[in-house]
TORVEX-931947 format. One record per atom (N, C-alpha, C): atom name; residue in three letters; x, y, z. Coordinates in Angstrom, 2 decimals. Last residue first. Layout:
% TORVEX-931947
  atome  residu        u        v        w
     CA     ALA        X        Y        Z
...
END
This chain:
% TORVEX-931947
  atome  residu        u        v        w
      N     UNK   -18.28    -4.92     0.66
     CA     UNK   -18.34    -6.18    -0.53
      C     UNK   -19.50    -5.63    -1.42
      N     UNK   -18.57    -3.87     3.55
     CA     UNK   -18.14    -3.12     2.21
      C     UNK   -17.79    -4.33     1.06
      N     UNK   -20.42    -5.83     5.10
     CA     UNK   -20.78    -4.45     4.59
      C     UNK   -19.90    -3.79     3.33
      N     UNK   -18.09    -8.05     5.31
     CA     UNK   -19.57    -8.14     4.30
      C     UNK   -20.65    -6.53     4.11
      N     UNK   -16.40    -6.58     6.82
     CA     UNK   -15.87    -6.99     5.29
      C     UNK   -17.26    -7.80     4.26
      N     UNK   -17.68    -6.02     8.79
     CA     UNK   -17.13    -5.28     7.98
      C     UNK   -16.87    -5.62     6.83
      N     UNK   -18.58    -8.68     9.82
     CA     UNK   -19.50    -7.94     9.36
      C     UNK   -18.68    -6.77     8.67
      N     UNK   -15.68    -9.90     9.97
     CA     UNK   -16.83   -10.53     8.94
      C     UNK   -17.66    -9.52     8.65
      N     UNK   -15.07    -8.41    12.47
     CA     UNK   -14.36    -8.35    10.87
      C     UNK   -15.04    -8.77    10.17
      N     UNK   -17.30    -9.26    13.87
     CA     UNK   -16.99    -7.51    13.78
      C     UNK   -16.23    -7.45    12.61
      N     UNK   -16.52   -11.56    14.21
     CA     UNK   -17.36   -11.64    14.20
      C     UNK   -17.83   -10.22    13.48
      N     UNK   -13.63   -11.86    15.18
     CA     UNK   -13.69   -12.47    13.62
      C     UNK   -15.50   -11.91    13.50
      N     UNK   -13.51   -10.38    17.76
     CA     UNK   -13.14    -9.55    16.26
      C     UNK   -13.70   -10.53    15.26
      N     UNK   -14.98   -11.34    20.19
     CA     UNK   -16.11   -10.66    19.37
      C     UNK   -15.49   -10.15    17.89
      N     UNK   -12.05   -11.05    21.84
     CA     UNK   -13.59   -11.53    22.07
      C     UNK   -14.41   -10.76    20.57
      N     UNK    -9.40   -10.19    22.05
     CA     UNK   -10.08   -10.28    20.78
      C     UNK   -11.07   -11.16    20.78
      N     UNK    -8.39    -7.12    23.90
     CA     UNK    -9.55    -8.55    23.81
      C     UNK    -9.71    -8.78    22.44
      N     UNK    -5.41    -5.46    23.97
     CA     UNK    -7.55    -5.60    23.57
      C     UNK    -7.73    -6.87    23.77
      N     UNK    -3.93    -3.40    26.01
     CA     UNK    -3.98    -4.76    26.63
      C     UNK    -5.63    -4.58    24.92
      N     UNK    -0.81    -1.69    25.63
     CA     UNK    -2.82    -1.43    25.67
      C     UNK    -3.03    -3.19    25.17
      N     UNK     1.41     0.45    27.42
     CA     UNK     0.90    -0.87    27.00
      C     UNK    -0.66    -1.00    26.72
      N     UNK     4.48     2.60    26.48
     CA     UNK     2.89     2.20    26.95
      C     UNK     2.49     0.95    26.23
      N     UNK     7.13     4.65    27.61
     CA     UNK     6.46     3.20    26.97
      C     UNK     4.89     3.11    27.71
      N     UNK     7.91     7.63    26.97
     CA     UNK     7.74     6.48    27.83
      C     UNK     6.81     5.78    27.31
      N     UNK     9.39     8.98    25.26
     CA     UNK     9.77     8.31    25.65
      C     UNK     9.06     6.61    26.67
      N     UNK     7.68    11.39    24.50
     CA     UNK     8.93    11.69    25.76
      C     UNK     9.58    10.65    26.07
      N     UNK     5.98    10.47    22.88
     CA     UNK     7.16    11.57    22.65
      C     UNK     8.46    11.71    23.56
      N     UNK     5.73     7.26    23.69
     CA     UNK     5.25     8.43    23.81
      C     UNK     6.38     9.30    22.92
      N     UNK     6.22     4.19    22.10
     CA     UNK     6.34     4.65    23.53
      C     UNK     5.84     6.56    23.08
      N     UNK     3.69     0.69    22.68
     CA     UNK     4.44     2.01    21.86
      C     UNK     5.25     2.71    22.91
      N     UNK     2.37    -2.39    22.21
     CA     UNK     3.15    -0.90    22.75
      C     UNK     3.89    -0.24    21.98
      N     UNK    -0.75    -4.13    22.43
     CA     UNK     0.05    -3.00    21.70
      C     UNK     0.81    -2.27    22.46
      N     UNK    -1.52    -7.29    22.53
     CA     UNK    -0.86    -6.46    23.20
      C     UNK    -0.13    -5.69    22.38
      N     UNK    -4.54    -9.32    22.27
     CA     UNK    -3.39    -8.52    21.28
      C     UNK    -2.66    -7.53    22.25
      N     UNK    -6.27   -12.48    23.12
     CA     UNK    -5.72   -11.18    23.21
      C     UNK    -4.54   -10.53    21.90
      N     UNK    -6.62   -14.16    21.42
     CA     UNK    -8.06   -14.12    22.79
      C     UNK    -7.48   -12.92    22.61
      N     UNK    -6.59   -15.93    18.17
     CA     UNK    -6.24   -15.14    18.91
      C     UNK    -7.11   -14.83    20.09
      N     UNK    -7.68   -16.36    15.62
     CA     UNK    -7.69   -17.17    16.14
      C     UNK    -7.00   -16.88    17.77
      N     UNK    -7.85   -13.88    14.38
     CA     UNK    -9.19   -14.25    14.51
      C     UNK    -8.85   -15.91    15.42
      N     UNK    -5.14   -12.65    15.20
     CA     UNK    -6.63   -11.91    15.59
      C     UNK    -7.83   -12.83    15.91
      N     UNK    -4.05   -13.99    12.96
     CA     UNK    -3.38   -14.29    14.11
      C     UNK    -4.79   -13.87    15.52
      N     UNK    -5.25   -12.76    10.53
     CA     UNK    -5.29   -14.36    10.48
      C     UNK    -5.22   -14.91    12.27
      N     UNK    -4.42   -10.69    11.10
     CA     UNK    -6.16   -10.41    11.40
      C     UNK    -5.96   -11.69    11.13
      N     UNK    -1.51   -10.56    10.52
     CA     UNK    -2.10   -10.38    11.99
      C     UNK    -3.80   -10.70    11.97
      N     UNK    -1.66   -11.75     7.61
     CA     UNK    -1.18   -12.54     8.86
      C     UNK    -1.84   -12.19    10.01
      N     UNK    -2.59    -9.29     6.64
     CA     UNK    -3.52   -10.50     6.63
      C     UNK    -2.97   -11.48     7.96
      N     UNK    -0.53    -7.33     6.94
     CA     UNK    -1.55    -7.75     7.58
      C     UNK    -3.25    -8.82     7.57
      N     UNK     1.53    -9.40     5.74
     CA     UNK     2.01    -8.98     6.95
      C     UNK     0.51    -9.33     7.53
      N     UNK     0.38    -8.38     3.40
     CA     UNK     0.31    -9.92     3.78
      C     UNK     1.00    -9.95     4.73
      N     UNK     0.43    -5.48     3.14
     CA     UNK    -0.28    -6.57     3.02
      C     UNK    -0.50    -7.72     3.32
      N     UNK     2.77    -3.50     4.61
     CA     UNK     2.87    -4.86     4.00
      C     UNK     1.65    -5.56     4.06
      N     UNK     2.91    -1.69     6.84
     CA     UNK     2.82    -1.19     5.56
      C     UNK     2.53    -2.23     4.33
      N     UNK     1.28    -1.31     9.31
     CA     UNK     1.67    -2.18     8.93
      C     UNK     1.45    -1.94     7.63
      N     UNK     1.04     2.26    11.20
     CA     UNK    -0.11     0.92    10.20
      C     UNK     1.18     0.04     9.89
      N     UNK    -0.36     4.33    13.52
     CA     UNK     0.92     3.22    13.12
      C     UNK     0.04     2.24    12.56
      N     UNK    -1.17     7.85    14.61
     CA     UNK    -1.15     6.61    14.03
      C     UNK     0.06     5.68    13.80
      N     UNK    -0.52    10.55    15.27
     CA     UNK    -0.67     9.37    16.38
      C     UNK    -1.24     8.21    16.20
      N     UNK     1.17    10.97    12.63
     CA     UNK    -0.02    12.10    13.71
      C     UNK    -0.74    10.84    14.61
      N     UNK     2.50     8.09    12.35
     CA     UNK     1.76     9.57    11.52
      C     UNK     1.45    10.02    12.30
      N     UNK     4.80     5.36    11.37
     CA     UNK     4.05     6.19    13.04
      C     UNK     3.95     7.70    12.19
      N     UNK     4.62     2.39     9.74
     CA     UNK     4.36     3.20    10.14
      C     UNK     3.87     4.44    11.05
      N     UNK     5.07    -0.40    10.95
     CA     UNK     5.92     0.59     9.50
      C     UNK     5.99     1.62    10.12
      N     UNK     4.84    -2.24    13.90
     CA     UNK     4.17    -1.63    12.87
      C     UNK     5.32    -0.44    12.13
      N     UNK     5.84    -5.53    13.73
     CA     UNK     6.35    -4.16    14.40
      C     UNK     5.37    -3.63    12.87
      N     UNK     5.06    -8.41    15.78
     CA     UNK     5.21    -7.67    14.93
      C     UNK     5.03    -6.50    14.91
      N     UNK     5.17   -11.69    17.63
     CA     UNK     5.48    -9.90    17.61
      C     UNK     5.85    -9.66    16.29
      N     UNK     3.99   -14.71    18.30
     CA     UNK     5.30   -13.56    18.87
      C     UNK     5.08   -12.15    18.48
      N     UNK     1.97   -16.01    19.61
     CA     UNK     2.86   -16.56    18.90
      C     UNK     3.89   -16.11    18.23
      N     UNK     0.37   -14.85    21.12
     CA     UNK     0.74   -15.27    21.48
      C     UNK     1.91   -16.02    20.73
      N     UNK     1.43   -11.50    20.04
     CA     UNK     0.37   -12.28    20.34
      C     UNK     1.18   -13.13    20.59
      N     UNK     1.96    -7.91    20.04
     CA     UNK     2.53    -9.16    20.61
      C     UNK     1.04    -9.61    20.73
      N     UNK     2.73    -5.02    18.11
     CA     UNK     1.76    -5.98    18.50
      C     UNK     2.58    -7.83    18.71
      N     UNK     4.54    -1.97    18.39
     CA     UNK     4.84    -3.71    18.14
      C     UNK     3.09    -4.17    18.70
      N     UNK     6.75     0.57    17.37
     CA     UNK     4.84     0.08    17.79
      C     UNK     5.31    -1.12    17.37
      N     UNK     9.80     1.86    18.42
     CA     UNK     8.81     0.77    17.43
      C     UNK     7.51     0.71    17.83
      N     UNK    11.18     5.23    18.98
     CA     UNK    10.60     4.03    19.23
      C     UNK    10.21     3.13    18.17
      N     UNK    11.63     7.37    17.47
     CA     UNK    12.63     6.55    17.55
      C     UNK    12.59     5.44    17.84
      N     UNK     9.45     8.54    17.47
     CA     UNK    10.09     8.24    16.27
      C     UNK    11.09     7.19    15.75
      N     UNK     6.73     8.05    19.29
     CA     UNK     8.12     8.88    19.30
      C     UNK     8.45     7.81    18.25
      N     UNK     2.77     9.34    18.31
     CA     UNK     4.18     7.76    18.73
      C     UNK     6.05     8.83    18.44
      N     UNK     1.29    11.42    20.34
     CA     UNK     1.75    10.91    18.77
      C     UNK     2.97    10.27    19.08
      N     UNK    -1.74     9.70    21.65
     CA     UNK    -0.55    10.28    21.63
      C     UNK     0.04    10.18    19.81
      N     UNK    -3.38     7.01    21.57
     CA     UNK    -4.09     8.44    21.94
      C     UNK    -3.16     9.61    22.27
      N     UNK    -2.64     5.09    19.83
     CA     UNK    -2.66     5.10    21.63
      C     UNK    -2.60     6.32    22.24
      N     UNK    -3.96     3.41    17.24
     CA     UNK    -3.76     4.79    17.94
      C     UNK    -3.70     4.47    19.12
      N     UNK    -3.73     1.23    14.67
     CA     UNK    -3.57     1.83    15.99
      C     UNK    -3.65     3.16    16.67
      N     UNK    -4.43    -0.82    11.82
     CA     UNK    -4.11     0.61    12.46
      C     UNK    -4.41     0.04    13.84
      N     UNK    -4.24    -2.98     9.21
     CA     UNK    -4.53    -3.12    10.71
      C     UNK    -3.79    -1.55    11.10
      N     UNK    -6.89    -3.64     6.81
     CA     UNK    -5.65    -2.53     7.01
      C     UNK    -5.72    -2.45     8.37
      N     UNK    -8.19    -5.64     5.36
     CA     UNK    -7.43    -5.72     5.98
      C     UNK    -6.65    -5.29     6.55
      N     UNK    -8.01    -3.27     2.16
     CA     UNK    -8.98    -4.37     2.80
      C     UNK    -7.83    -4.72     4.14
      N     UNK    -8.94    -1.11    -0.41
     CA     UNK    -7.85    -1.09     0.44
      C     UNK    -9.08    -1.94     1.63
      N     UNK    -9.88    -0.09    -2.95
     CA     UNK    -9.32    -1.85    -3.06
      C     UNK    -8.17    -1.45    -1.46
      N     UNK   -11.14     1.44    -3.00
     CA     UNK    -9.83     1.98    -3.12
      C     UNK    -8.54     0.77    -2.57
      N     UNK   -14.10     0.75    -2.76
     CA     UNK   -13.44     1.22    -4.20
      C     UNK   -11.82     1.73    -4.04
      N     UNK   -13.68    -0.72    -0.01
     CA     UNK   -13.55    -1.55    -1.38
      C     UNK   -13.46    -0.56    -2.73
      N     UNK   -12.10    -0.59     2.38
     CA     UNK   -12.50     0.79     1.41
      C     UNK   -12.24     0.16     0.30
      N     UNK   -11.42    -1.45     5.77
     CA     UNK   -12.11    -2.04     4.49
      C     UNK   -12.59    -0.63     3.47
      N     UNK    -9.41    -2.28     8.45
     CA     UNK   -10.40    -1.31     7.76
      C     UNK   -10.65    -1.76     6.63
      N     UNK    -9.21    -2.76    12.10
     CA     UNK    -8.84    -3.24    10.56
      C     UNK   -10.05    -2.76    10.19
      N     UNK    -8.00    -0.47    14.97
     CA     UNK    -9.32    -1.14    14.06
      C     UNK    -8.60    -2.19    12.81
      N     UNK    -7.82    -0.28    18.24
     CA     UNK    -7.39    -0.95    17.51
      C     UNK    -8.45    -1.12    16.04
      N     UNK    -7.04     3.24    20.40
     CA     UNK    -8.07     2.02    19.36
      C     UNK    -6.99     1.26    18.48
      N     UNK    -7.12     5.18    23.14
     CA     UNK    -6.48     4.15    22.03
      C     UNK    -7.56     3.64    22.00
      N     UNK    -6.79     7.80    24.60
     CA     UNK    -8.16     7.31    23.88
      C     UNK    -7.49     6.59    22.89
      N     UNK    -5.93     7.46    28.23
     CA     UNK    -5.66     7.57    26.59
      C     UNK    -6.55     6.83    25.93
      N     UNK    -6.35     7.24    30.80
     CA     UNK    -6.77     8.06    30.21
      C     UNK    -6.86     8.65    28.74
      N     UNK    -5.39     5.18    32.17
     CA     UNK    -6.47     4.78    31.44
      C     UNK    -7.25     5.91    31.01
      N     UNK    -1.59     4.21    33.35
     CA     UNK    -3.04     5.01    33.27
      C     UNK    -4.00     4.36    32.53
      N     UNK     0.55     2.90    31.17
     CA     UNK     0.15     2.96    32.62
      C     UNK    -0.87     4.16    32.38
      N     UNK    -1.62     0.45    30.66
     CA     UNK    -0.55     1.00    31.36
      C     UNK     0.24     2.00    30.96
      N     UNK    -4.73    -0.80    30.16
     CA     UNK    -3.57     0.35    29.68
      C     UNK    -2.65     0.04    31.36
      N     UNK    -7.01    -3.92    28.95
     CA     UNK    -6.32    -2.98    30.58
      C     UNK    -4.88    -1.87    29.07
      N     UNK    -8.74    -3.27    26.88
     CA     UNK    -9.54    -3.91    28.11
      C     UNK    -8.35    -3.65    29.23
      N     UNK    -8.59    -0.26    24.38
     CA     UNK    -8.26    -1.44    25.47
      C     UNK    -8.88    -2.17    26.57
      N     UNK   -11.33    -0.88    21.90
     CA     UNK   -10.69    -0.60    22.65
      C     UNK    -9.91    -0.99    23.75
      N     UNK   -11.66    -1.64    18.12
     CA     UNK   -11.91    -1.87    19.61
      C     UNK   -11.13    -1.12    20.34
      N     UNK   -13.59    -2.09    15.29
     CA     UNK   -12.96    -1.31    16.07
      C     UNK   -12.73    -2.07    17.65
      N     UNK   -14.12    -2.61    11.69
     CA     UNK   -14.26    -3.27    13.20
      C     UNK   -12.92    -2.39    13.97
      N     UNK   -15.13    -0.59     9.58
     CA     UNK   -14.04    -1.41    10.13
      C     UNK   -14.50    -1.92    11.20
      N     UNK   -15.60     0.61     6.12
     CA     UNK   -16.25    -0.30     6.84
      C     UNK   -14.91    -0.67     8.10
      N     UNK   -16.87     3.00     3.67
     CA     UNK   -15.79     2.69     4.41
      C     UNK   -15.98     2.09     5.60
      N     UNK   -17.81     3.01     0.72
     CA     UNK   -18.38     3.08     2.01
      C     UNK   -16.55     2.95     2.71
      N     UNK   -17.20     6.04    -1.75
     CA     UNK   -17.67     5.14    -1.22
      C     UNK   -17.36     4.48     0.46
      N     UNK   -16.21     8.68    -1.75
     CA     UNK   -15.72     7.77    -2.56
      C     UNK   -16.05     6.40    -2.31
      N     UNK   -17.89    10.04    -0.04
     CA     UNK   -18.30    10.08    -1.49
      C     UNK   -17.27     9.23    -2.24
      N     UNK   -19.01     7.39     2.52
     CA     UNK   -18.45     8.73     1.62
      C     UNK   -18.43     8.85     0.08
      N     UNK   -20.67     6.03     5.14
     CA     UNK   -20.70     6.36     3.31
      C     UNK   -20.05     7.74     2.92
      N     UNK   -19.04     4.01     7.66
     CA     UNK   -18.80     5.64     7.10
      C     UNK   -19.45     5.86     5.27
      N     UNK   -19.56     1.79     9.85
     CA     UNK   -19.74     1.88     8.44
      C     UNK   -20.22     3.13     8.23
      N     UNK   -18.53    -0.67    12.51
     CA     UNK   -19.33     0.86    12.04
      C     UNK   -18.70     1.21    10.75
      N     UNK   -18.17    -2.95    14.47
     CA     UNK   -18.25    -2.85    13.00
      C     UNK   -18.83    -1.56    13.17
      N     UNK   -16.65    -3.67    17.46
     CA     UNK   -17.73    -2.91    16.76
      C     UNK   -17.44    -2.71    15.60
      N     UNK   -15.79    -5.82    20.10
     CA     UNK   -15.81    -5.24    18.75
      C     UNK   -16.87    -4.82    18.58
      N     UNK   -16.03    -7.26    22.65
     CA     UNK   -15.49    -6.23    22.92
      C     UNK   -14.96    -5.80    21.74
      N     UNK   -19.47    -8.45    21.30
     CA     UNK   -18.74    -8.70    22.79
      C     UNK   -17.40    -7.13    22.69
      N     UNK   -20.39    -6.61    18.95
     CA     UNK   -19.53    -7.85    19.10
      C     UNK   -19.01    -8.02    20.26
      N     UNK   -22.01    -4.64    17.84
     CA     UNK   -21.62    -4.36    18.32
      C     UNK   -21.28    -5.92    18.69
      N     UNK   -22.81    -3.15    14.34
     CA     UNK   -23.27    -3.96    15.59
      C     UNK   -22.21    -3.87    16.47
      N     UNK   -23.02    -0.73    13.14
     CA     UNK   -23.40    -2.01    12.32
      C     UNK   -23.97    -2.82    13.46
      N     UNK   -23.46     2.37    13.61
     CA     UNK   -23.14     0.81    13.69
      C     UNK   -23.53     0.38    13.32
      N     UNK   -22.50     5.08    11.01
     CA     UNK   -23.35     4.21    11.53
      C     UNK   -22.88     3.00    12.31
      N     UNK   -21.76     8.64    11.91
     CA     UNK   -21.37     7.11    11.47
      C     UNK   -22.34     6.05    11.93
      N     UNK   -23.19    10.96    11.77
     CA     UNK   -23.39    10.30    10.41
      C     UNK   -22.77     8.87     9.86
      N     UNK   -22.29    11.42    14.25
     CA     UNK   -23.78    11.44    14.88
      C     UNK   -23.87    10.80    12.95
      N     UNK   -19.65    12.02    14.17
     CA     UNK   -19.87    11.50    14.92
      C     UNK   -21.00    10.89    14.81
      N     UNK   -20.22    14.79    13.29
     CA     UNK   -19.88    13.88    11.93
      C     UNK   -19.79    12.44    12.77
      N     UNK   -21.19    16.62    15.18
     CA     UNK   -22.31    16.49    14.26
      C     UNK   -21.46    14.71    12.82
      N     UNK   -19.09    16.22    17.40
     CA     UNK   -20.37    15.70    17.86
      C     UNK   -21.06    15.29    16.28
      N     UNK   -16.09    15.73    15.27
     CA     UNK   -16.83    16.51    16.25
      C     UNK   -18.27    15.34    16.48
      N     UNK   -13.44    13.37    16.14
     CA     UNK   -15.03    13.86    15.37
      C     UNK   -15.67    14.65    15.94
      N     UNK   -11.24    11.81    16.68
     CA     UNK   -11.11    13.39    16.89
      C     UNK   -12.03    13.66    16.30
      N     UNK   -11.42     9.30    15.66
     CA     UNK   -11.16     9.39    16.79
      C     UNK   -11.44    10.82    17.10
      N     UNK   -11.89     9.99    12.41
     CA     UNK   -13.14     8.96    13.61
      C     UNK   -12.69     8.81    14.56
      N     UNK    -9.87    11.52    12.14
     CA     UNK   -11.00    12.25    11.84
      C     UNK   -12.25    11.18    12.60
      N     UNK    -8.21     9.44    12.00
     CA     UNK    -7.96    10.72    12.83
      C     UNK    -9.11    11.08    13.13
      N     UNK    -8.99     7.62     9.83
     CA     UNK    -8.76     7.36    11.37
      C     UNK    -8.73     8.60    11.95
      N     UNK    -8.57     9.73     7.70
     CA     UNK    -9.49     9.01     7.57
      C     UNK    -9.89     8.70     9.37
      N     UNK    -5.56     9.79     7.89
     CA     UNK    -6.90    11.59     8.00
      C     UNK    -8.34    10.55     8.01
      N     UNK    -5.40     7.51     7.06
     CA     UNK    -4.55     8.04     7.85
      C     UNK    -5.78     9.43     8.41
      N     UNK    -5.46     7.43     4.51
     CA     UNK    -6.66     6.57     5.20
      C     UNK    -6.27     7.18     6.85
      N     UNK    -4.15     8.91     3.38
     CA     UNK    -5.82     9.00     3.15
      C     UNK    -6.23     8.08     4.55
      N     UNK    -1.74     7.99     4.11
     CA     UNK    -1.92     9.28     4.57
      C     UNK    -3.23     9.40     4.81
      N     UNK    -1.60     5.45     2.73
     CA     UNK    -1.61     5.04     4.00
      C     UNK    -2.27     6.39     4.81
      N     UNK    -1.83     6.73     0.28
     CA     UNK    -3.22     5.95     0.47
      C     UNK    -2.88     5.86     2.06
      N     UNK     0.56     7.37     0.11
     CA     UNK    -0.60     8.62     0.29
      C     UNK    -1.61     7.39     0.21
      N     UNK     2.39     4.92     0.51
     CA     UNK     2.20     5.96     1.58
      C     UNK     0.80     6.86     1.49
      N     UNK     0.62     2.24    -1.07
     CA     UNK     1.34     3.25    -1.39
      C     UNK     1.27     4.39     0.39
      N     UNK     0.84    -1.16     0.00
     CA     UNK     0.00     0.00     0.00
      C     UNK     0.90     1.24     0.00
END
């Protein structure tokens, strides 16, 4: 996946964590999956579909607005796209890593307080690893350095990914 598609989709995420009240109030759910949610954006370049979640434990604190989604934007043939946010903008120098149980992978990319996995079949692997998966452990570390941990549940994703990826089909 080219960088300015990673950028698009990039302002894309931002804009559904940082929404005002009125663009907030034009996303739809789909449903809602033990600790996933499918919600489905119609834009004018068509729909845009993801399963979302949030942490079940942070460290340290629980005041950061992190999410885990995979995204779906069938006219821009962009499917499977695993993002992050841990409600900061990631330090540079650091890695974003997702640890499952069967080891760790480092996300490409760190944007305005995003990190995507630049490699396709990377992220098929993780939403392969996801759907057979209980947990996902994301860290990153801050601007200043300090490391953070965001504990998700993957109760309810193959269920929340299916419905995404059958809404935008």
């Amino acid at each position: 996946m080219s960088l300015i598609t990673k950028f698009t989709v990039f302002i894309f995420l931002f804009c559904l964590v940082f929404v005002s009240k009125t663009i907030a109030e034009e996303m739809k759910s789909v449903g809602k999956f033990n600790d996933w949610e499918t919600i489905v954006i119609t834009e004018e370049t068509g729909k845009v579909c993801f399963a979302q979640s949030s942490p079940v434990l942070q460290a340290p604190g629980t005041s950061r607005d992190a999410k885990l989604f995979v995204t779906f934007r069938t006219k821009e043939n962009i499917s499977n796209e695993v993002s992050t946010t841990a409600g900061y903008e990631f330090n540079q120098n650091n890695s974003v890593t997702a640890t499952f149980a069967e080891g760790v992978i480092k996300f490409d990319i760190k944007e305005q307080g995003f990190a995507w996995i630049a490699d396709n079949k990377i992220e098929e692997n993780v939403v392969a690893k996801m759907k057979k998966g209980s947990k996902i452990i994301i860290k990153g570390h801050n601007e200043q350095g300090t490391e953070t941990t965001d504990q998700y549940s993957l109760s309810g994703f193959t269920k929340a990914y299916n419905a995404a990826r059958m809404t935008c089909s």
